[in-house]
C-alpha positions in Angstrom: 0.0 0.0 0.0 2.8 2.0 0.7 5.0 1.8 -1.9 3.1 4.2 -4.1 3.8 7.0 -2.2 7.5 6.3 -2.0 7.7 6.1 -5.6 6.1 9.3 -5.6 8.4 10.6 -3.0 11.6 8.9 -5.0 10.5 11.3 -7.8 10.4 14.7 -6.2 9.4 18.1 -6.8 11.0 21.1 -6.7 11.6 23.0 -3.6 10.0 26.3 -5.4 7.1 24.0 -6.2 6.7 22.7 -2.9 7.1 26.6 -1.4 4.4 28.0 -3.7 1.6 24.5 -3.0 2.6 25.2 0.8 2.2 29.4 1.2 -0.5 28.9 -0.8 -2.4 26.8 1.3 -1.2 28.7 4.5 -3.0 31.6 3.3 -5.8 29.7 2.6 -5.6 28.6 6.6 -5.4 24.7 5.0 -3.0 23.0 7.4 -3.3 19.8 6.2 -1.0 20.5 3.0 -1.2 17.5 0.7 1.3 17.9 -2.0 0.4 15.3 -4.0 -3.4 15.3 -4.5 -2.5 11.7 -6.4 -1.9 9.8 -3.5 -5.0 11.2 -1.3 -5.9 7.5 -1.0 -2.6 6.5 0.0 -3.0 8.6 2.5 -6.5 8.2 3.3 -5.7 4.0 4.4 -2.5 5.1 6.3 -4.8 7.4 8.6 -7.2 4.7 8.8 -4.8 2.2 9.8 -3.1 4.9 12.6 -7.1 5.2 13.6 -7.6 1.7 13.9 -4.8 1.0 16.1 -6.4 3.7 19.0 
């Protein structure tokens, strides 16, 4: 489940990229900053699974 999001991660983005997604969303008062919209499932089952284990 996790290895798409590290092949995402292996791939990068830019660090201007990252700035302008994560200013951007600060202004926007969106603390939850996903910078890859791509792997919103990804991350949707890795919360789950930090839920379930409460």
């Amino acid at each position: 489940m996790h290895s798409g999001l590290a092949d995402g991660v292996k791939e990068g983005m830019t660090t201007e990229d990252l700035a302008v997604i994560v200013f951007n969303k600060i202004e926007q008062n969106q603390f939850w900053i996903l910078t890859h919209p791509e792997f919103i499932d990804v991350y949707a089952g890795y919360s789950k699974e930090l839920i379930d284990t409460l």
